[in-house]
C-alpha positions, 0 to 999 in steps of 0.5 A: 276101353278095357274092363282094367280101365273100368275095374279101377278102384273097384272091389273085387269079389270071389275071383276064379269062383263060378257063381249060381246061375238064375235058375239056381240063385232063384231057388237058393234065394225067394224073390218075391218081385221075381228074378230078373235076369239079362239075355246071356252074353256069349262070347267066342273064337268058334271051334275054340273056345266058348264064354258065356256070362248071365247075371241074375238079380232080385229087387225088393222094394226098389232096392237090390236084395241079392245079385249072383253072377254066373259064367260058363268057359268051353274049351272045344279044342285041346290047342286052347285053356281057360286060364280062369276068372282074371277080375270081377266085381259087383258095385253097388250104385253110388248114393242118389243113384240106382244102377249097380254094376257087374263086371267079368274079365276071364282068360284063355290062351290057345297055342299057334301053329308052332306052339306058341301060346297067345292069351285073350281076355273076354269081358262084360260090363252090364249096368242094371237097375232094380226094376230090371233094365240093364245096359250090357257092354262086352268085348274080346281084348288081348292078354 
């Protein structure tokens, strides 16, 4: 399964925008519950590039109040580029339920032997609810 099979009538907020990351959302925005964050998921092409993404959240009430997305792109080798953020979005759960969704697709393309270029999609899914767990789901697809 790709993240474009997931994005499907999803909206799409800010594309090609760095978000805050939870040190700097906490500050930016009081949590009076606390800020929950996940562990980062990095994903990468050792020695090429490097994708990190994080998500932070600050639930009052039992309730979502904020959410702030956060991803980092390192190219480590100039045969490579970070084409940017392709989609992303941040769903609030459907009535009844109190998971919400954050998703992230960027892009790099890093050029081969005879200069070809091939691109690479990493993406993350990461399903959480209010008090704090999350599910994360990420993976490395062809552009």
């Amino acid at each position: 399964m790709t993240i474009k099979n997931v994005l499907a009538g999803s909206v799409v907020l800010c594309a090609g925008l760095t978000f805050a990351g939870a040190e700097e959302a906490s500050a930016a925005r009081p949590c009076a519950s606390g800020v929950k964050t996940i562990k980062p998921v990095v994903l990468e092409d050792p020695g090429r590039w490097t994708y990190t993404y994080d998500l932070s959240w600050c639930a009052d009430g039992g309730t979502v109040a904020w959410a702030e997305p956060s991803v980092i792109a390192r190219v480590h080798t100039p045969a490579c580029r970070w084409v940017g953020r392709i989609e992303e979005s941040l769903r609030k759960p459907p009535q009844g339920s109190s998971q919400w969704t954050a998703t992230d697709m960027s892009e790099f393309s890093c050029a081969d032997t005879a200069g070809k270029e091939h691109g690479v999609n990493p993406w993350v899914i990461v399903n959480f609810v209010p008090a704090g767990a999350y599910k994360v789901t990420s993976g490395i697809d062809p552009a």
